[in-house]
N, C-alpha and C positions, 0 to 999 in steps of 0.2 A: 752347882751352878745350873739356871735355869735354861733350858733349850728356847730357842729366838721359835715365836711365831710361823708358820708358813702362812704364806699370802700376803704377808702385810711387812710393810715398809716403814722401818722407826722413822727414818729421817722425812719421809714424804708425811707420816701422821703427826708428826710434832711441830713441824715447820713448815707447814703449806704457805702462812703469811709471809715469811721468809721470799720464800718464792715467788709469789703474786708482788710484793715490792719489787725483786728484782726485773721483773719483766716490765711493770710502770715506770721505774726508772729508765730503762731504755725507750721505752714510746717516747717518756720525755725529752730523754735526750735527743734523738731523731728526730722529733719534732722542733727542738731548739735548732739544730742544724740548718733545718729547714730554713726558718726563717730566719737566720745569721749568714747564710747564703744568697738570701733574696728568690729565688727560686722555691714560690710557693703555690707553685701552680705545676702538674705535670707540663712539659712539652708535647705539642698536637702533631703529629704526621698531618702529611701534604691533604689526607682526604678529611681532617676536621678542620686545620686552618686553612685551608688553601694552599694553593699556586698553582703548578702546570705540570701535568703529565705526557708529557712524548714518547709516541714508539713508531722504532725505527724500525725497517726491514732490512735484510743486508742485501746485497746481490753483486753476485760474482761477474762484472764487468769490466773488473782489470786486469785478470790474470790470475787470481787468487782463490784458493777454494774456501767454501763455505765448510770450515769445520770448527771444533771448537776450540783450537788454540786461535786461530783468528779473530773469532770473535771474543774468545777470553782477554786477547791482546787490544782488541777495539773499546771495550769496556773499560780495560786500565786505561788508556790515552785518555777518551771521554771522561772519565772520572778527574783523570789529572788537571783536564783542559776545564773544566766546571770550577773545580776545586779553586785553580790558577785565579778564576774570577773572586773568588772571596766565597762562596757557596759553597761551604763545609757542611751544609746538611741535606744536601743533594745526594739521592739514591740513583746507582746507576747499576743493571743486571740484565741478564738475558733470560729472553721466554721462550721456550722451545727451543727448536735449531736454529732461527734466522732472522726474531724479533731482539730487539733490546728496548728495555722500558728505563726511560729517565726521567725522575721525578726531583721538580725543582721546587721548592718552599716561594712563601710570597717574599719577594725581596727585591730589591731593586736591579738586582745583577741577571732576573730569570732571561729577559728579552737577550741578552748576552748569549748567555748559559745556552739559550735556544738557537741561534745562530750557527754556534759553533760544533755542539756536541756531533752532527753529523759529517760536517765538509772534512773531507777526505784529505786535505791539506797536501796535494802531491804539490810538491815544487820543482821546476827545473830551469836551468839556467840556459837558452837555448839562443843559438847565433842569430842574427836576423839577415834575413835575406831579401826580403822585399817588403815596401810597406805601400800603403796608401789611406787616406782619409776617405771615408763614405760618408755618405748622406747629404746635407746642405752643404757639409765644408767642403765635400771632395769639387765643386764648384768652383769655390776661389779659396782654397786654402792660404793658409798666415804661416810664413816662414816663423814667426816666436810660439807659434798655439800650443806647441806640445812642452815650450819651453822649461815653464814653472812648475810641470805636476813630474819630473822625469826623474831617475833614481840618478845618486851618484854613488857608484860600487869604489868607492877607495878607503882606503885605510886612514887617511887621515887626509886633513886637506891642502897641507902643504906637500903632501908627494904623493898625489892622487894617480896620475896618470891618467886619471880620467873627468870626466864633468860633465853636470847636473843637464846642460845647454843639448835639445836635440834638433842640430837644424834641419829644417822639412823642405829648403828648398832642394835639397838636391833630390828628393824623393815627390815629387811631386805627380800624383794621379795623372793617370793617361785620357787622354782623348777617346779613346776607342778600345773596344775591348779587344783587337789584333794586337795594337803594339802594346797593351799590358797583357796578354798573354807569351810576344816575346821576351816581354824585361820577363817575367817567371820564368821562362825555358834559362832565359842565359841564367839567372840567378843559381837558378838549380845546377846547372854546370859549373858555377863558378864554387857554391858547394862543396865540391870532389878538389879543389883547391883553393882554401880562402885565404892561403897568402899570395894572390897571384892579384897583382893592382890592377893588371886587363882585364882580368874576370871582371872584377870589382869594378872597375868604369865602366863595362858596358850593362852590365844590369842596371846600375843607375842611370841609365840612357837610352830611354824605351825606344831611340829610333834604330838600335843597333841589331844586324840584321841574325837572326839565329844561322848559325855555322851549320847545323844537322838537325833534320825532322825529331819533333820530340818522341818519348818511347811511349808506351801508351798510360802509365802511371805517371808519367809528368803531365802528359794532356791531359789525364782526369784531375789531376792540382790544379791546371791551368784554369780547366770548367770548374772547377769548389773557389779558386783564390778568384777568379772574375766574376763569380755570380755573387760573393760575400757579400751582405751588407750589414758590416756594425749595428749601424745606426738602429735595426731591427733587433728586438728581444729574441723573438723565436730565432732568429739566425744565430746568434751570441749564444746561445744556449749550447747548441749544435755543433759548433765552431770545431774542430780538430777533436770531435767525441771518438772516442775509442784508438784514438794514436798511442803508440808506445813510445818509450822513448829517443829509440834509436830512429823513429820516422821523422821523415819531413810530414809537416803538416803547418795547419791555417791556424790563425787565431787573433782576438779582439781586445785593445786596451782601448781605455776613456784617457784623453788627457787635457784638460782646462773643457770640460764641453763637449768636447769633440771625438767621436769613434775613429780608430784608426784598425784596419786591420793588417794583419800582418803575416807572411813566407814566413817561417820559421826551422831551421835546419835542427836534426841529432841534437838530445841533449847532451851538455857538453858537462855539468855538474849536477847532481841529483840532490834533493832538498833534503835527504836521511844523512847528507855529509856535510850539514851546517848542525856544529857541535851548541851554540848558543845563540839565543835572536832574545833583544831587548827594547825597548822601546825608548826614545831619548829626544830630547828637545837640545836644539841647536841653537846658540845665542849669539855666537859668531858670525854664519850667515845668513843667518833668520831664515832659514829652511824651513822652519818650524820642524812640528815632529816628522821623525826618521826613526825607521827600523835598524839598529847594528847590528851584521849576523859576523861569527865568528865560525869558521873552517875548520874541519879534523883536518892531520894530516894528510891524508889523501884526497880533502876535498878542495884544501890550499894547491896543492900541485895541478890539479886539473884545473883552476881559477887563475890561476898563473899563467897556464898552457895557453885555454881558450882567449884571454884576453891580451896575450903575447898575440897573437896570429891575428886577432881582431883587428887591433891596433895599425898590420900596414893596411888593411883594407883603407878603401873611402865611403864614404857613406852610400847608402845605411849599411854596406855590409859593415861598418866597426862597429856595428852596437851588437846587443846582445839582448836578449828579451828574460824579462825575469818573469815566467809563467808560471802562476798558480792557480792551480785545478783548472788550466784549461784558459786562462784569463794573465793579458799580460797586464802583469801590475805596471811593469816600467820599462822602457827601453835607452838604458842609456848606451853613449857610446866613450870610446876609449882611445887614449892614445901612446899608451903606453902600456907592458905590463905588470900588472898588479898581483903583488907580492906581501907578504905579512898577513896571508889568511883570513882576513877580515871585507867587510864589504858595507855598504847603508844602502836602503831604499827609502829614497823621499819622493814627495809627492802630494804637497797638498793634502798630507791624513791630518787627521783632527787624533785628538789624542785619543781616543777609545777605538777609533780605527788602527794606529799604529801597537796600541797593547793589545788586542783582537790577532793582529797580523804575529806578531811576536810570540804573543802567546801559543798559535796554531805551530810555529816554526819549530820553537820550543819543544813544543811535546809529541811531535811527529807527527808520521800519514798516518790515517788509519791505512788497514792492512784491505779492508773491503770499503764501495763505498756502500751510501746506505739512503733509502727512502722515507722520508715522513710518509709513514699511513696515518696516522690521527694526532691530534691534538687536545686534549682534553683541558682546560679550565676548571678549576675548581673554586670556587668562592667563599670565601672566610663563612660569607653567610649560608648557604649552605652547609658548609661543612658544621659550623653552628646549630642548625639543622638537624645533621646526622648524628651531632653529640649528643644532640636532647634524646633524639629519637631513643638511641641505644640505653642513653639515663634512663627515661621512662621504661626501656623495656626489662632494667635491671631493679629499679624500683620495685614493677609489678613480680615478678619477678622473687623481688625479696617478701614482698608483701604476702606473697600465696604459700612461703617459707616459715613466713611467723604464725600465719593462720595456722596452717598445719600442729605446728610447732604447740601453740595455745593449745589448740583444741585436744590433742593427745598426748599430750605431756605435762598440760597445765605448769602448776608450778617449775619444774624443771626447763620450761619454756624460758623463763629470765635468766637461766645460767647459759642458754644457745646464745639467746641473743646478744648477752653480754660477752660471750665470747664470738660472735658475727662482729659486734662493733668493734673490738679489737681490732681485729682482722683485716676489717676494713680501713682503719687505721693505720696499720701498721704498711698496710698497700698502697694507701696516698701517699701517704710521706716517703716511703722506698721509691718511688713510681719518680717524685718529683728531686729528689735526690741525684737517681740514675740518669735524670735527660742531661747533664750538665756534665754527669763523670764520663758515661760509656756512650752517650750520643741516644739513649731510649727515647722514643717517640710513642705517643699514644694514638694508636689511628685504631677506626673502626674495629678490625679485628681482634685487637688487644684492649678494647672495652666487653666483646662480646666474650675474651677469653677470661676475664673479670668477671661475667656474670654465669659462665660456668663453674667458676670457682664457687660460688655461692653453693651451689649442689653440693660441692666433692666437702665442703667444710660442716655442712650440716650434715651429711650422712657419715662424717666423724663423730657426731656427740651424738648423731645417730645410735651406731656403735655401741658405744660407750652404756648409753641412759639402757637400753635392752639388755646391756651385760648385770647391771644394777638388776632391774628386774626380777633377771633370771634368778639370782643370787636370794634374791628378798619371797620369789616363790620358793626356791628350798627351804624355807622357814627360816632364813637368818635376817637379823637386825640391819637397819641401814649400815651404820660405821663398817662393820665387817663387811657387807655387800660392797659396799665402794673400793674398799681395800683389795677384796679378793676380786672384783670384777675386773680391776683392771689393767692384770698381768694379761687375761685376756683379749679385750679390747684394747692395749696397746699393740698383741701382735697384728690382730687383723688392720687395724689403722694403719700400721706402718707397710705391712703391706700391699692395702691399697691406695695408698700413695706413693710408694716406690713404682707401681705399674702405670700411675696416671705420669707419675716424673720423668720417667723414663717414654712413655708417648710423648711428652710433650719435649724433652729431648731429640727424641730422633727425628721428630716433624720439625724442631729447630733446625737441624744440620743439613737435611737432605732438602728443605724447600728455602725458598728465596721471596724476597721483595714482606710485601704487608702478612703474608701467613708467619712468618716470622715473630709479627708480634704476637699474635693470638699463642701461639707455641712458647714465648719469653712469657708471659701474665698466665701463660697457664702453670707453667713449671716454677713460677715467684709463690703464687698462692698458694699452690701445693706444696713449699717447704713452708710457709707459715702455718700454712694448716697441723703439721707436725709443731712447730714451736709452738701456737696457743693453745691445743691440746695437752699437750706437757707439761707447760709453765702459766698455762692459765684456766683450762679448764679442768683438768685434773687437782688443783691444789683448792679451787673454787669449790667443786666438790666435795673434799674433802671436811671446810671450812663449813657448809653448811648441811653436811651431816651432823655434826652436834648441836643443829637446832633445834628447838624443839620441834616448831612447825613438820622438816623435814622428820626429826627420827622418830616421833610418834604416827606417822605413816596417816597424817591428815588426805583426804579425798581430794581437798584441791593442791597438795603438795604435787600430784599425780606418781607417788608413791605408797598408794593405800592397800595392805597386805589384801584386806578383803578383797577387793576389784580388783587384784592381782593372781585372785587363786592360789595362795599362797598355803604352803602343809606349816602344820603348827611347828611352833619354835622349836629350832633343833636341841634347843637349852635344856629344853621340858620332856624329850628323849633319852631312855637310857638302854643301854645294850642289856640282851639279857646275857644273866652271870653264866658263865659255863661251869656244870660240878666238876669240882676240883677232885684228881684222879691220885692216888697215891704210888706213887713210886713202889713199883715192886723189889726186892731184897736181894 
């Protein structure tokens, strides 16, 4: 029985074609996919199609430190609240310790998407203790003005206990800023007891005369609640900035037109204890759209408490201010307590106002809030642009590849390229495959990590053609060169492609946002670089070492023994005999 060969591979030398269909059959296949999917184009990231990139800075202004479960928890909310909008291909990550970058595609939902991803969404449900109309209305104010935009916190509308109606006559702006700085002192006292209906009458009755000198943090409410003006931006802005929630503090709602600002006592329910907010259209009172929020346990007993106690007041102490981020959305009032954990705010929303509101309710505070430092736009057309640009610079690129490739390899030059076009093949239709399965996107840096890939797959057959060589200087015939070379040039190949996989690995994991892609298209080609070497240029090889062209070592094959320096055929060598020694006795 004959001893098998070293170096050489029965099944790799008799079946190469074997092999070579098997791998055309799958380009096929994947290619059919392709286009039976409809998705035969990659997917672009934000900076080849377009839309908007924001980043946000955090800052610790309410209590909260700037570290990274905060802002890890700021990113989930933001993602959620993006997502909420229908903007499933929204990136949302933090840079450094105290930026977050959110990148929004061109889509109809970005202007959204952008509104929301920063507002801090504090909510609290806070008693009202004084109000008044500024600017042109505080003049002649309208007992109905605040009527139609006002919330109604009840569970349903047959046993509301309370209603949508906020009358302003009994709250009517003072003359002078002496007796609205007393209605504020008694309010404030009244405060420390709001089921006392004497409190409660004489705050609403600026001519009632304060009992005791204020203390000097009521005077300075008195000088913030009397200098307010709604009607002003820069004062709105300002309004009750940096209160917590156990203070009294100021604050500014819009109702029909109209700024009203408004005392606001302790919050009495916290917006982290509304378990659900929806947004819903009412056809029974033609409310139009209304927010419905729904109560955890403990935040129904406190909603229950505050608006039990509310209730004996008279106005405005029975209402309650529903303040978010600083802004009273509503102030209704109540006459009863409200029970069954649930509540509405209506007002005059339009329906993307009320799924905006809902939606923030929803997915909670953030934990810090946070600054627009830029905004960046990006342009389909540009980004168009910057597609070309990186095509061209992969073009030239390939171009300066095949030059090489021709000019020192000559013939073996059409078995690279042939395996380049594979390659390149097999990486559009993977590419265009993957946006649809795993959400891949092609942006800048994952085209430029594409045109690295062009390096790392020619200095594969690199490899390979110099192991041939070497093989064919020792004086052996092509067939055998190919055979035996390339037990060798498989180990270094796999080699150095395990080390570029594994970079392009760990720069996957450890970085974030757009380096990601470059790191995903670098670690994609570098496994195909191992399959077409394998299954395509290895069996290619094979196939055209029995040709003639190749194995009579033609000059333009760029396998010609002579210009190889090659020692004469091992074939035509023979050992000398050693004399044969006879066994001594």
């Amino acid at each position: 029985m004959a001893a098998p060969k070293r170096g050489r591979s029965a099944s790799a030398q008799s079946k190469p074609g074997r092999t070579l269909a098997l791998i055309l059959i799958a380009i096929v296949a994947l290619t059919g996919g392709m286009f039976l999917s409809g998705h035969t184009t990659p997917r672009l990231g934000i900076d080849l199609a377009g839309g908007t990139s924001i980043t946000l800075e955090a800052k610790a202004d309410q209590g909260s430190a700037i570290n990274k479960a905060n802002m890890d928890t700021a990113v989930e909310i933001m993602n959620r609240r993006v997502n909420g909008l229908g903007v499933s291909e929204a990136e949302v990550q933090t840079q450094g310790d105290r930026n977050i970058i959110v990148n929004i595609p061109k889509g109809t939902n970005s202007k959204e998407a952008r509104a929301q991803v920063g507002t801090t969404a504090k909510l609290y449900f806070r008693p009202v203790l004084a109000q008044d109309a500024t600017g042109s209305a505080a003049a002649s104010p309208s007992p109905s003005a605040s009527g139609s935009s006002t919330a109604s916190p009840s569970p349903s509308a047959s046993k509301s206990g309370a209603t949508g109606e906020k009358a302003t006559s009994s709250s009517s702006p003072s003359a002078s800023a002496t007796s609205q700085g007393r209605a504020v002192t008694d309010a404030l006292k009244a405060d420390s007891t709001p089921s006392a209906s004497a409190s409660a009458s004489s705050s609403a009755s600026p001519s009632a005369p304060a009992s005791t000198a204020p203390s000097a943090a009521e005077a300075k409410l008195q000088a913030q609640y009397t200098a307010l003006d709604c009607s002003k931006k820069e004062q709105r802005t300002t309004a009750g900035k940096g209160a917590k929630p156990g203070d009294t503090t100021v604050g500014c709602g819009e109702s029909s037109g109209v700024w009203y600002k408004y005392l606001l006592g302790p919050a009495a329910v916290d917006g982290t204890e509304v378990k659900k907010a929806q947004a819903v259209f009412d056809t029974q009172t033609a409310a139009g759209w209304q927010v419905t929020m729904t109560f955890n346990g403990k935040g129904s007993k406190k909603f229950a408490d505050i608006t039990g106690q509310l209730a004996k007041n008279t106005q405005p102490q029975n209402e309650f201010g529903i303040v978010l981020d600083g802004e009273v959305v509503s102030s209704p009032y109540v006459s009863s307590s409200i029970t069954g954990g649930s509540a509405q705010i209506s007002g005059s929303f339009t329906q993307d106002e009320a799924q905006n509101l809902a939606n923030m309710l929803s997915y909670g505070a953030l934990p810090l809030s946070f600054k627009e430092q830029s905004v960046t736009t990006v342009t389909a057309a540009l980004g168009g642009d910057q597609l070309h640009a990186g095509l061209l610079a992969g073009a030239i690129g390939l171009l300066l590849v095949v030059i090489y490739l021709v000019a020192y390899y000559r013939g073996l030059s059409l078995v690279a390229m042939a395996s380049l076009l594979v390659s390149g093949i097999l990486t559009y239709v993977l590419m265009a495959l993957l946006g649809p399965a795993i959400g891949f996107a092609l942006n800048l840096p994952a085209v430029c990590g594409a045109i690295v890939a062009i390096g790392i797959t020619a200095d594969s057959f690199i490899v390979y053609f110099e192991r041939i060589r070497d093989e064919i200087r020792e004086g052996r015939s092509l067939r055998p060169a190919v055979e035996r070379a390339w037990p060798r040039a498989r180990r270094t190949i796999l080699v150095s492609d395990f080390v570029s996989f594994l970079a392009a690995a760990v720069l996957f994991i450890v970085t974030v946002g757009k380096v990601q892609g470059f790191a995903f298209t670098l670690g994609l080609t570098t496994v195909l670089d191992v399959v077409v070497v394998f299954f395509f240029t290895k069996p290619l090889m094979t196939l055209l070492a029995r040709r003639k062209f190749f194995a009579s070592g033609s000059k333009w094959s760029g396998l010609d023994p002579k210009s190889l320096g090659a020692k004469p055929p091992l074939r035509r060598t023979r050992r000398p005999s050693a004399p044969a020694h006879t066994k001594e006795a």
